[in-house]
PDB file of N, CA, C and O in Angstrom:
ATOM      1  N   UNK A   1     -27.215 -11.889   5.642  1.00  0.00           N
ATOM      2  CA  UNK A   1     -26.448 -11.837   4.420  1.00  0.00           C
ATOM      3  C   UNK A   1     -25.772 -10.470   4.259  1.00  0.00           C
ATOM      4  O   UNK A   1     -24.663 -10.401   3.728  1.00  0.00           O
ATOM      5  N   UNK A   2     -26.297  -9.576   4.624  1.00  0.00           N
ATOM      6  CA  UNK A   2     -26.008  -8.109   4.595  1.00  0.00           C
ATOM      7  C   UNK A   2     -24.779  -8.150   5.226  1.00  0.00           C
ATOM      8  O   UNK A   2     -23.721  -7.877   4.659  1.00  0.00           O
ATOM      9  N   UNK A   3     -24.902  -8.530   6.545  1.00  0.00           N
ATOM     10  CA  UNK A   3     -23.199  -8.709   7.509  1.00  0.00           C
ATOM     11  C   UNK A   3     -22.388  -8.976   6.690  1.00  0.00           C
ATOM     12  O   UNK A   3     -21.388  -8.265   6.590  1.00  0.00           O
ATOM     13  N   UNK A   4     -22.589 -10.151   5.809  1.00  0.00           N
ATOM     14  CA  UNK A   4     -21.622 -10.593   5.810  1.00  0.00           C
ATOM     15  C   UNK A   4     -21.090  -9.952   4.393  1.00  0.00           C
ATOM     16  O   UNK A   4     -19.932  -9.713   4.737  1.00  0.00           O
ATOM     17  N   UNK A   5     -21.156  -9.606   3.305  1.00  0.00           N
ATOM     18  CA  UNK A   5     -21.081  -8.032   2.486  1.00  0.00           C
ATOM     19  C   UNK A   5     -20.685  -7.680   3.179  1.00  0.00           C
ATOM     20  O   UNK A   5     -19.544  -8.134   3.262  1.00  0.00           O
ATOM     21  N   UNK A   6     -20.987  -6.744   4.223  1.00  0.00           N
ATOM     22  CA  UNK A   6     -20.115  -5.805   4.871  1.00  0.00           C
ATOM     23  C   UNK A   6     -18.472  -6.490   5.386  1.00  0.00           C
ATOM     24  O   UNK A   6     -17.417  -5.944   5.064  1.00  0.00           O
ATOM     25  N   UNK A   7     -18.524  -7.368   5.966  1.00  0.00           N
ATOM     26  CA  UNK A   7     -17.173  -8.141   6.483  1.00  0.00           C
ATOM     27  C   UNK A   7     -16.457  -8.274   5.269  1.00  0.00           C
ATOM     28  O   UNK A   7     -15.307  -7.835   5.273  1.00  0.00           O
ATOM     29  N   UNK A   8     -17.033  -8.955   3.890  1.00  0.00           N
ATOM     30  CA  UNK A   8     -16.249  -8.986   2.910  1.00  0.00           C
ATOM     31  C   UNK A   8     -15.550  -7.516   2.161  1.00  0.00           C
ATOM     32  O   UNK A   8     -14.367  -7.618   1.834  1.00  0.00           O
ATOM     33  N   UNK A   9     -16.135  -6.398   1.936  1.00  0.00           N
ATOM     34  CA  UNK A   9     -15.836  -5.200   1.752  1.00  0.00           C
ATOM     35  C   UNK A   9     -15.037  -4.994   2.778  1.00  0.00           C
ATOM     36  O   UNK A   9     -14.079  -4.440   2.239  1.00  0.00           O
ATOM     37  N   UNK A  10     -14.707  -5.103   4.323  1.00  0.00           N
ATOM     38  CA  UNK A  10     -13.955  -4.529   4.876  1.00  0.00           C
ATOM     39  C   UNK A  10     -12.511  -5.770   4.831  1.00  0.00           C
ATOM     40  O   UNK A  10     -11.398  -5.323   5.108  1.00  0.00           O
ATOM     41  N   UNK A  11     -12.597  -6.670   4.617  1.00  0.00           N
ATOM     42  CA  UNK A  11     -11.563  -7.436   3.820  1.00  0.00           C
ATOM     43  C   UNK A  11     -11.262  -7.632   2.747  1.00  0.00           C
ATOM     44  O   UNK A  11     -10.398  -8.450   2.432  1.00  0.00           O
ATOM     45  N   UNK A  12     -12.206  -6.601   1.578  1.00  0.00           N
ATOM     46  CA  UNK A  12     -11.137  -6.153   0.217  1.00  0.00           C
ATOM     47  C   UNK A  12     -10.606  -4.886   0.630  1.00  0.00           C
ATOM     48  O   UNK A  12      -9.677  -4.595  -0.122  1.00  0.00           O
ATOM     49  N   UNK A  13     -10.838  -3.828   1.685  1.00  0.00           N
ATOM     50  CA  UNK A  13     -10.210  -2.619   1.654  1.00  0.00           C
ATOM     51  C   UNK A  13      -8.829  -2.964   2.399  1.00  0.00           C
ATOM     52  O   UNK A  13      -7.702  -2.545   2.134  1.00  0.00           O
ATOM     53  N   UNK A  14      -9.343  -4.065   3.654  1.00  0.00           N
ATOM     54  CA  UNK A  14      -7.082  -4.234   4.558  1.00  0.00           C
ATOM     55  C   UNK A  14      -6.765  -4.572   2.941  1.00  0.00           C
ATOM     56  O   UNK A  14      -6.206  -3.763   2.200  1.00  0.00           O
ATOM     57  N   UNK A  15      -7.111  -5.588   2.621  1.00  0.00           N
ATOM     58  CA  UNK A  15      -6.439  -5.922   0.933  1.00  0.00           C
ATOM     59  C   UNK A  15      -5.870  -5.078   0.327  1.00  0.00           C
ATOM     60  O   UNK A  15      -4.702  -5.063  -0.062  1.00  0.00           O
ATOM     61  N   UNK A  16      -6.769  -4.239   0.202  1.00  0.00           N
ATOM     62  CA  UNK A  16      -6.149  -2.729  -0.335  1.00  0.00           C
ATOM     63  C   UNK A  16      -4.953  -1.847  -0.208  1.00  0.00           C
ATOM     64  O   UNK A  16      -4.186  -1.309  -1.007  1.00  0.00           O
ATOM     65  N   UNK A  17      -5.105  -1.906   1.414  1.00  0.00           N
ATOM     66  CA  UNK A  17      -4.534  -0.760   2.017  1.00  0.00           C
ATOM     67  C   UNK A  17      -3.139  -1.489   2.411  1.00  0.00           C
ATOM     68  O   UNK A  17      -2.086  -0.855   2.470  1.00  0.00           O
ATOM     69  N   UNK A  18      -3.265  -3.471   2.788  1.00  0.00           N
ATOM     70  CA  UNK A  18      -1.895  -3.682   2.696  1.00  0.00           C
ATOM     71  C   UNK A  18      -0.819  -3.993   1.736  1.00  0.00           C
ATOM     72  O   UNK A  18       0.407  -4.072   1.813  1.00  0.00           O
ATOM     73  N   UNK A  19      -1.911  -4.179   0.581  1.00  0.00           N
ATOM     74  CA  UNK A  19      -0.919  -4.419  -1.350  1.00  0.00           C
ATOM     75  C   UNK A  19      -0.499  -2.701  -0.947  1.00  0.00           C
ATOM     76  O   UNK A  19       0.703  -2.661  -0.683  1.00  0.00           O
ATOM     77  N   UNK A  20      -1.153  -1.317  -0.833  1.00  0.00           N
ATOM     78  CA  UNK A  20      -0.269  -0.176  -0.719  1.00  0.00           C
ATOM     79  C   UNK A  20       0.616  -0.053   0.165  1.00  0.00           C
ATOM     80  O   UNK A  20       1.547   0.700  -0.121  1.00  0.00           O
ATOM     81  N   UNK A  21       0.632  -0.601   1.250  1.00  0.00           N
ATOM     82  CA  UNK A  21       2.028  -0.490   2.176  1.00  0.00           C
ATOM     83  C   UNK A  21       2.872  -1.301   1.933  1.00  0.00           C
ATOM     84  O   UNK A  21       3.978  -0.866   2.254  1.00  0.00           O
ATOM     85  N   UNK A  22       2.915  -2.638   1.369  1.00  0.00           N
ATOM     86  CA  UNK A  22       3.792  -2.801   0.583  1.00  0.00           C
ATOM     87  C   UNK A  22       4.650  -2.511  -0.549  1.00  0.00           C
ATOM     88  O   UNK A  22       5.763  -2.788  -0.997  1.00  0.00           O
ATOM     89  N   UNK A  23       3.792  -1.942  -0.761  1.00  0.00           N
ATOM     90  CA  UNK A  23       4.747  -1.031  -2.364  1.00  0.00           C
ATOM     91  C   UNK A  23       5.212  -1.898  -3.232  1.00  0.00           C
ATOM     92  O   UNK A  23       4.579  -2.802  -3.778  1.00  0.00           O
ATOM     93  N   UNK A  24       7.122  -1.422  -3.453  1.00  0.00           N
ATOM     94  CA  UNK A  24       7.248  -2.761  -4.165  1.00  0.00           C
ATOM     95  C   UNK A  24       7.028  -4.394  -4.118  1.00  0.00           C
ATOM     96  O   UNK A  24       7.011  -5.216  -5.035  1.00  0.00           O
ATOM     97  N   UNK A  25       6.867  -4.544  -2.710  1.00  0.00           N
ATOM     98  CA  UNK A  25       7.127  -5.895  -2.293  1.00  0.00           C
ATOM     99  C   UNK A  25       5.744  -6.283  -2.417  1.00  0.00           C
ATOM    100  O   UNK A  25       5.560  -7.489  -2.253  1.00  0.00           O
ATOM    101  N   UNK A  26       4.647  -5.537  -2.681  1.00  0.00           N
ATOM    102  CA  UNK A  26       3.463  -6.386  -2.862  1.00  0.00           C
ATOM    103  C   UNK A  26       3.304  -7.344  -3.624  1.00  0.00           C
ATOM    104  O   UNK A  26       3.850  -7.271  -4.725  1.00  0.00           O
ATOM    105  N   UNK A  27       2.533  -8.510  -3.297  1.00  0.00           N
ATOM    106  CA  UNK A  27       2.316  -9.367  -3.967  1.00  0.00           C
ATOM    107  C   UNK A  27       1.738  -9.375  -6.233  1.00  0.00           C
ATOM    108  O   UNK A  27       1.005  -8.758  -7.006  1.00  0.00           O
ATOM    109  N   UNK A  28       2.448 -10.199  -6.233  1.00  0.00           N
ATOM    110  CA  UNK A  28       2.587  -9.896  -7.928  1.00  0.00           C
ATOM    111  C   UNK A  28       1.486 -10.576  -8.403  1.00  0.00           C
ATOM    112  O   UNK A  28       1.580 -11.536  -9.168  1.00  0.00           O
ATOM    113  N   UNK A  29       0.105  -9.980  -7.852  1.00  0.00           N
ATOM    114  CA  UNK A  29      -0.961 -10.777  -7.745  1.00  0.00           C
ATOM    115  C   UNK A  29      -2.539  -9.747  -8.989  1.00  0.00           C
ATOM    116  O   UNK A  29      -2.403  -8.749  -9.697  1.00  0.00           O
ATOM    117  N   UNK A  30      -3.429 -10.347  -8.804  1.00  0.00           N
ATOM    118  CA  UNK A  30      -5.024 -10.168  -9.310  1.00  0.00           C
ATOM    119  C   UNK A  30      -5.225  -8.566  -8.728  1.00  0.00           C
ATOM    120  O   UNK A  30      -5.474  -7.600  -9.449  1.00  0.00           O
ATOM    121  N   UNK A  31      -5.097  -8.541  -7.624  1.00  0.00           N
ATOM    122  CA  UNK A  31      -5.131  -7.368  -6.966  1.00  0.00           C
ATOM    123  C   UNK A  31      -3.828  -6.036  -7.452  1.00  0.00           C
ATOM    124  O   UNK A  31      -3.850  -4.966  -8.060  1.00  0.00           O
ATOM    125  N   UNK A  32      -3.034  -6.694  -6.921  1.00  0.00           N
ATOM    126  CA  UNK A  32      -1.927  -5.640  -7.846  1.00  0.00           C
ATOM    127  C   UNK A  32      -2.051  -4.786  -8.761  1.00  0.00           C
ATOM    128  O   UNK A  32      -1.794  -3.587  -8.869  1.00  0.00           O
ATOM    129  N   UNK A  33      -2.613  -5.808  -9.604  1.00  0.00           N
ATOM    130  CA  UNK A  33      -2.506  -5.625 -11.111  1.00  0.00           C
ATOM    131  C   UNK A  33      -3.663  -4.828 -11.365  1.00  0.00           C
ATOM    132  O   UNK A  33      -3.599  -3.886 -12.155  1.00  0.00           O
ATOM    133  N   UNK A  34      -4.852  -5.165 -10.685  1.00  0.00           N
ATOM    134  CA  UNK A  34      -5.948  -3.940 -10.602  1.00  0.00           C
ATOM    135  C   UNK A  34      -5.831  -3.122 -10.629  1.00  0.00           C
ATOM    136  O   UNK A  34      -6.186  -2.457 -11.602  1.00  0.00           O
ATOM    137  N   UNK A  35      -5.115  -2.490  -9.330  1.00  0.00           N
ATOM    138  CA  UNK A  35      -4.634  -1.366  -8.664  1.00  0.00           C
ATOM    139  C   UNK A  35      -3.802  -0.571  -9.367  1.00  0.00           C
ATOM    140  O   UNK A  35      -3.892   0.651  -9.256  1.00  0.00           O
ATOM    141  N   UNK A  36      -3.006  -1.078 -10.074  1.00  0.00           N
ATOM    142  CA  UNK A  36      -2.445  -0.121 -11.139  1.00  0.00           C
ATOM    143  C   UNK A  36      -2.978  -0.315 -12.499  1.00  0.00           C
ATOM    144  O   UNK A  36      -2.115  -0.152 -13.361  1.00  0.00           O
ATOM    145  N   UNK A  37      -3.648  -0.486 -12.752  1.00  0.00           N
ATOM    146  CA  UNK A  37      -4.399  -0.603 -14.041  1.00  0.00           C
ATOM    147  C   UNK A  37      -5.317   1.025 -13.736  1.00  0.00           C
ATOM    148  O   UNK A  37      -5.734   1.627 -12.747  1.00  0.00           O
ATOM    149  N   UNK A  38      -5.298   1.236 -15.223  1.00  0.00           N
ATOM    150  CA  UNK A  38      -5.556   2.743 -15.626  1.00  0.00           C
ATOM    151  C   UNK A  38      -7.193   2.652 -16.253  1.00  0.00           C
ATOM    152  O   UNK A  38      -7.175   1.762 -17.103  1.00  0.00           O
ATOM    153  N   UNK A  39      -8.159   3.063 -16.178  1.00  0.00           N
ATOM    154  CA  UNK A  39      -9.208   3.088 -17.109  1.00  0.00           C
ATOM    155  C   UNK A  39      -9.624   4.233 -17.120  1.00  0.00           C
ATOM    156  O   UNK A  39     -10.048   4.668 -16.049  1.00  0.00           O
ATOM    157  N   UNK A  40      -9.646   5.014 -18.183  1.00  0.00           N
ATOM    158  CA  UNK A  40     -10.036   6.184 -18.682  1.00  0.00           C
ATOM    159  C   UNK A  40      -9.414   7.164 -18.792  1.00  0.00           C
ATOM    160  O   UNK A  40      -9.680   8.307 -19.162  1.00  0.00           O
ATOM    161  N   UNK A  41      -8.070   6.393 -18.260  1.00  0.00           N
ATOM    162  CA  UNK A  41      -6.706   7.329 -17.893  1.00  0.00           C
ATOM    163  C   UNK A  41      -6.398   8.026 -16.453  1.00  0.00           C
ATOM    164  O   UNK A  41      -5.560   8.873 -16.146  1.00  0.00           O
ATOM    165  N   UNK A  42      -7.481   7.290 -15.615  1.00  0.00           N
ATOM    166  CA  UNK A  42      -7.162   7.064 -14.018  1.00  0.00           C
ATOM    167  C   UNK A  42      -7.081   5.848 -13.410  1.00  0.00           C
ATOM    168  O   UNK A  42      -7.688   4.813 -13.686  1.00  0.00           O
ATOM    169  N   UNK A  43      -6.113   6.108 -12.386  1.00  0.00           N
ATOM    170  CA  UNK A  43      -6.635   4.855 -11.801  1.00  0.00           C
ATOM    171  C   UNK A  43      -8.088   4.621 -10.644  1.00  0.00           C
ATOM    172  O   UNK A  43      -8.733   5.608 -10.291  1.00  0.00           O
ATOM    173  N   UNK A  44      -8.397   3.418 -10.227  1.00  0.00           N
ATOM    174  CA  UNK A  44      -9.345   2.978 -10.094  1.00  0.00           C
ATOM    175  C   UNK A  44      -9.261   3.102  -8.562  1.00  0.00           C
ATOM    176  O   UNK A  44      -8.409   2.674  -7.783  1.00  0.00           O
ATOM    177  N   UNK A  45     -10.739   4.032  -8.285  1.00  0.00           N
ATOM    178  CA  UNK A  45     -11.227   4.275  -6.745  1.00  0.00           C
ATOM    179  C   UNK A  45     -11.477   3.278  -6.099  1.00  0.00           C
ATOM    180  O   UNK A  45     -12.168   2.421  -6.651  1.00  0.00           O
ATOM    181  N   UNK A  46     -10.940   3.021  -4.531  1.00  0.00           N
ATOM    182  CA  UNK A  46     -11.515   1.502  -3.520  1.00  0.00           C
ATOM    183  C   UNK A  46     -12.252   1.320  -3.910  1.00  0.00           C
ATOM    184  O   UNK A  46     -12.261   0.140  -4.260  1.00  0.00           O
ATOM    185  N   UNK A  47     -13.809   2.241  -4.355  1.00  0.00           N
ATOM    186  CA  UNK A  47     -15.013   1.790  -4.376  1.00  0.00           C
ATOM    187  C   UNK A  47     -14.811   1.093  -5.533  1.00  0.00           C
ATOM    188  O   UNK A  47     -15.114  -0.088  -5.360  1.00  0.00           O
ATOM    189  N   UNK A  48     -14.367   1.359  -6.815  1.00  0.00           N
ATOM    190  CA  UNK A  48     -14.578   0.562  -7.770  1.00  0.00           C
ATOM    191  C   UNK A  48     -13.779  -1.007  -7.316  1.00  0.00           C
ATOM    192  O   UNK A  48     -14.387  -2.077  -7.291  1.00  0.00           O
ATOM    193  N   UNK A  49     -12.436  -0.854  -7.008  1.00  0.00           N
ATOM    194  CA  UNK A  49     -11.774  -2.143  -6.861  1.00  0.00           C
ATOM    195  C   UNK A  49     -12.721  -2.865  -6.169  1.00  0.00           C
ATOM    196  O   UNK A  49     -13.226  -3.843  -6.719  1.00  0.00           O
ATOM    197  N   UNK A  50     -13.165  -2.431  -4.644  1.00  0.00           N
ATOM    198  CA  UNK A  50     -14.210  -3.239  -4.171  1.00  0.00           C
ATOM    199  C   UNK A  50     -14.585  -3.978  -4.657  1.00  0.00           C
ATOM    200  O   UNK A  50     -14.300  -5.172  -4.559  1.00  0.00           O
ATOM    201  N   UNK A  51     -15.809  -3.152  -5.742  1.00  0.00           N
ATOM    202  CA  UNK A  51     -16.711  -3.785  -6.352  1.00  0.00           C
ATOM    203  C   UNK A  51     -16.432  -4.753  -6.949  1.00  0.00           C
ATOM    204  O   UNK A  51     -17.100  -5.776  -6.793  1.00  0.00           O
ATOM    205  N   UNK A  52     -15.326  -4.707  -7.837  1.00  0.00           N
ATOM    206  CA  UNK A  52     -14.786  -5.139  -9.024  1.00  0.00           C
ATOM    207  C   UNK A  52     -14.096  -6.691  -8.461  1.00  0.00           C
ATOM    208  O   UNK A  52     -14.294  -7.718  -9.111  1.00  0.00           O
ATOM    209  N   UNK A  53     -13.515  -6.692  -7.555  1.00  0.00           N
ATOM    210  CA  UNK A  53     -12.906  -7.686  -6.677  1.00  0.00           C
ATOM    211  C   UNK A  53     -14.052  -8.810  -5.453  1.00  0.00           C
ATOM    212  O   UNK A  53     -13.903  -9.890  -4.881  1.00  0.00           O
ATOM    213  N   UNK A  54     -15.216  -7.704  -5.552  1.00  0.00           N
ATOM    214  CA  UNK A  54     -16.441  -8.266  -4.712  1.00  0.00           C
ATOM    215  C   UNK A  54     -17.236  -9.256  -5.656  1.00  0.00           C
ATOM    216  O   UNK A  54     -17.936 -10.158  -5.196  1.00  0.00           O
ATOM    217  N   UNK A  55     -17.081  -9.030  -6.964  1.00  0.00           N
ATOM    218  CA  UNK A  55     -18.027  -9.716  -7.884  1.00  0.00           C
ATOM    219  C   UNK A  55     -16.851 -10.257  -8.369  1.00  0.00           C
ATOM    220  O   UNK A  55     -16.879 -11.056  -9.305  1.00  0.00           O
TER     221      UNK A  55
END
Protein backbone atom coordinates (compact mmCIF):
# COMPACT_ATOMS: atom_id res chain seq x y z
CA UNK A 1 0.00 0.00 0.00
CA UNK A 2 2.89 2.26 0.83
CA UNK A 3 4.11 1.90 -3.06
CA UNK A 4 1.46 2.75 -4.13
CA UNK A 5 1.17 6.43 -2.07
CA UNK A 6 4.33 6.88 -3.26
CA UNK A 7 3.39 6.37 -7.20
CA UNK A 8 0.35 8.50 -6.48
CA UNK A 9 2.41 11.55 -4.96
CA UNK A 10 4.81 11.23 -7.77
CA UNK A 11 1.74 11.62 -10.17
CA UNK A 12 0.32 14.67 -8.31
CA UNK A 13 3.84 16.38 -8.56
CA UNK A 14 4.27 15.64 -13.04
CA UNK A 15 0.58 17.16 -12.35
CA UNK A 16 2.14 19.87 -10.88
CA UNK A 17 5.03 20.57 -12.66
CA UNK A 18 3.06 20.09 -16.10
CA UNK A 19 -0.21 22.59 -15.16
CA UNK A 20 3.34 25.00 -14.55
CA UNK A 21 4.81 24.51 -17.92
CA UNK A 22 1.89 25.17 -19.34
CA UNK A 23 1.22 28.43 -18.06
CA UNK A 24 -1.45 29.97 -19.77
CA UNK A 25 -2.58 27.05 -21.66
CA UNK A 26 -3.03 24.94 -18.60
CA UNK A 27 -5.91 23.22 -18.15
CA UNK A 28 -8.91 25.38 -16.61
CA UNK A 29 -9.18 22.68 -14.15
CA UNK A 30 -9.41 21.53 -9.91
CA UNK A 31 -5.77 21.69 -10.03
CA UNK A 32 -5.30 25.06 -11.58
CA UNK A 33 -7.37 26.61 -9.51
CA UNK A 34 -5.49 25.24 -6.42
CA UNK A 35 -2.39 26.34 -7.56
CA UNK A 36 -3.25 29.77 -7.68
CA UNK A 37 -5.35 30.02 -4.85
CA UNK A 38 -3.77 32.13 -2.01
CA UNK A 39 -4.19 31.03 1.77
CA UNK A 40 -2.82 33.19 4.25
CA UNK A 41 -1.70 35.35 1.58
CA UNK A 42 0.66 32.69 -0.04
CA UNK A 43 0.40 30.48 -2.30
CA UNK A 44 0.32 26.83 -1.60
CA UNK A 45 3.63 24.52 -1.28
CA UNK A 46 3.67 20.92 -3.57
CA UNK A 47 3.61 19.51 -0.25
CA UNK A 48 0.43 21.04 0.65
CA UNK A 49 -1.23 20.64 -2.97
CA UNK A 50 -0.11 17.03 -2.70
CA UNK A 51 -1.74 16.51 0.19
CA UNK A 52 -4.66 18.43 -0.51
CA UNK A 53 -5.20 16.75 -4.03
CA UNK A 54 -4.07 13.20 -2.35
CA UNK A 55 -7.11 13.28 -0.02
Amino acid sequence: MQQIAIEFDGYIRQLLSDHRRAGDDAPKDLTTSLMNERVFNRIMTDEELVSLLRN
